[in-house]
C-alpha positions in Angstrom: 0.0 0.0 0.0 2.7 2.4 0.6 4.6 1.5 -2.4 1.4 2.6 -4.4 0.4 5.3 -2.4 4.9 6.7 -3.7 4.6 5.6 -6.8 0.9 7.8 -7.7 2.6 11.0 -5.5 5.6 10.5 -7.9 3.6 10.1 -11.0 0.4 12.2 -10.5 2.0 14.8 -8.1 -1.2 14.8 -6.0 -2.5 12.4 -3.8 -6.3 12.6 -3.8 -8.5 14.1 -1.2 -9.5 11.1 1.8 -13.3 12.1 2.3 -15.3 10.5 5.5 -17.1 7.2 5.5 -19.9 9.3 6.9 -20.5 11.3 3.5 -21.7 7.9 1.4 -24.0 6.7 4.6 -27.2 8.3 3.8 -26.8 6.9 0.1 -26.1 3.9 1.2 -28.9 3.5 3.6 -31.4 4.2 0.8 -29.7 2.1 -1.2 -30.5 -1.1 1.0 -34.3 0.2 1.2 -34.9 0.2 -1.9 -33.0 -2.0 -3.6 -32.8 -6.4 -2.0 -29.6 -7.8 -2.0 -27.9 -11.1 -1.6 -24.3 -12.0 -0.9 -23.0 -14.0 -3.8 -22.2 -18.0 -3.4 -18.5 -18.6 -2.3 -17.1 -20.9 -4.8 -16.6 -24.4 -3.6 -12.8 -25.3 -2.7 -11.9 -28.9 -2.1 -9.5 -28.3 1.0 -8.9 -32.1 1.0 -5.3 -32.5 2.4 -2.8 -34.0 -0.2 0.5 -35.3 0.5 3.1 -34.6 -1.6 6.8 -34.6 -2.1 9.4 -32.1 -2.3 13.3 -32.0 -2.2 14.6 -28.4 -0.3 17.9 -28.3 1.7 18.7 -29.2 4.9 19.3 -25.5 6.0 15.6 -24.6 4.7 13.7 -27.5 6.2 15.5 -26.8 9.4 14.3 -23.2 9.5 10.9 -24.5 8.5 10.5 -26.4 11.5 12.1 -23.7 13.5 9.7 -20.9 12.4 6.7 -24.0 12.4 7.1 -24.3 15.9 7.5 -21.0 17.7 4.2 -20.7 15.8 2.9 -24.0 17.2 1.9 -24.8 14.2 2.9 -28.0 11.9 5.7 -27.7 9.2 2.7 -28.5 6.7 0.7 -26.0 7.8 3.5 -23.2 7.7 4.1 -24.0 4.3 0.5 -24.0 3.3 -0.2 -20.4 4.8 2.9 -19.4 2.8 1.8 -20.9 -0.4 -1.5 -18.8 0.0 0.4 -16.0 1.1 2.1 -15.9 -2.0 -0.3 -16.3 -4.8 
């Protein structure tokens, strides 16, 4: 966020104006009266465990379980959070 908050000052010069949530509330509250609304389905994810197996070095798998259990988590469960992390 702060990265794109430097990059539009250097580009655009001017950061725009922050405004209060308060100015969009009587719009939005007519907006729920008149108008129904539904959240949307979440799509269906198979969170089905899967083993699989992976070569790393020693050195990483160490910090792994180093980093895994000041957590208290698993090492499976580190490296799962950090796949999602990353995409």
């Amino acid at each position: 966020m702060a990265q794109d908050a430097l990059y539009h000052r250097r580009r655009v010069r001017d950061l725009p104006l922050l405004r209060h949530w308060s100015r969009y509330r009587p719009w939005h509250k007519r907006s729920l009266r008149t108008k129904p609304w539904t959240l949307p389905d979440a799509p269906d994810l198979d969170m089905t465990p899967v083993r699989i197996n992976i070569s790393l070095p020693k050195c990483v798998l160490e910090g792994l379980d180093r980093k895994a259990s000041a957590r208290g988590m698993t090492r499976s469960a580190l490296i799962a959070k950090a796949a999602q992390a990353y995409m």
